[in-house]
Structures are given as C-alpha cells and as structure tokens.
N, C-alpha and C positions, 0 to 999 in steps of 0.2 A: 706677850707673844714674843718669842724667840725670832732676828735676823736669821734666816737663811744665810749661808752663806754661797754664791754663785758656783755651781759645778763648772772645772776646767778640763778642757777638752781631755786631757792626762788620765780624769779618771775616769772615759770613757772605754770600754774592751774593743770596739770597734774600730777606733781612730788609733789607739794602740796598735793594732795590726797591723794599721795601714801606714802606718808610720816606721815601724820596725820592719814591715816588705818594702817601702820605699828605699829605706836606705841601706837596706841588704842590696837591693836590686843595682843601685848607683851603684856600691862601692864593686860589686861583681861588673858591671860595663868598663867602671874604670879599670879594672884589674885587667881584662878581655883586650881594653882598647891597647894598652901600653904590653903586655905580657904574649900575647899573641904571637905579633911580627918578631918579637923579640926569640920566642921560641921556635919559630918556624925558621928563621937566619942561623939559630943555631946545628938545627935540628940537617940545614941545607948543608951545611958551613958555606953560607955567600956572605959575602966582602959585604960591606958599609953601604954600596951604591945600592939604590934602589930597584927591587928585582924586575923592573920594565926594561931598566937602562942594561939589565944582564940578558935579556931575551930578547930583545932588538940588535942588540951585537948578535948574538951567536946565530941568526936569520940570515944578516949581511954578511958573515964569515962565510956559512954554507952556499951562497949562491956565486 
C-alpha cells in the first residue's frame, strides 16, 4: 500500500483565496494609511503641520 502523502494547506482553492484576499487587503490599507494624508496635503497644498494645528489658528485669527 502506498504512503499518502499529507495535503498542505497550499493545495487547497479555498485557503488560496483567502490568503491571496488577505494580503491584497493589507497591502491596499497600507497603501490608504500612508498615501492618503499624503495626497490630501498635496492636493490642499498645507504645510508639514498637522491640519488641526491649521484650523485651530485660523478660528483664533477670525475672532
């Protein structure tokens, strides 16, 4: 009688999917987290400070 040999999770289609959505999904967050503010500051053109410390000034300037 022939050894089987143990199936690994790899040659499963199911855990393949989920594995290949997982790390689309990360790498798309990480992309969103860092790419985002970055385009949104350019997009403003605001300075380096953080856009609170720019709308808390120009509150105190108008009153």
């Amino acid at each position: 009688m022939e050894a089987r040999q143990p199936r690994t999770l790899w040659r499963h289609g199911a855990f393949m999917k989920l594995s290949i959505g997982q790390t689309i999904s990360e790498q798309v967050s990480r992309i969103i987290l860092i790419g985002l503010p970055i385009i949104a500051i350019e997009m403003l053109h605001a300075t380096s400070a953080p856009p609170g410390t720019e709308c808390g000034s120009a509150t105190n300037r108008a009153s």
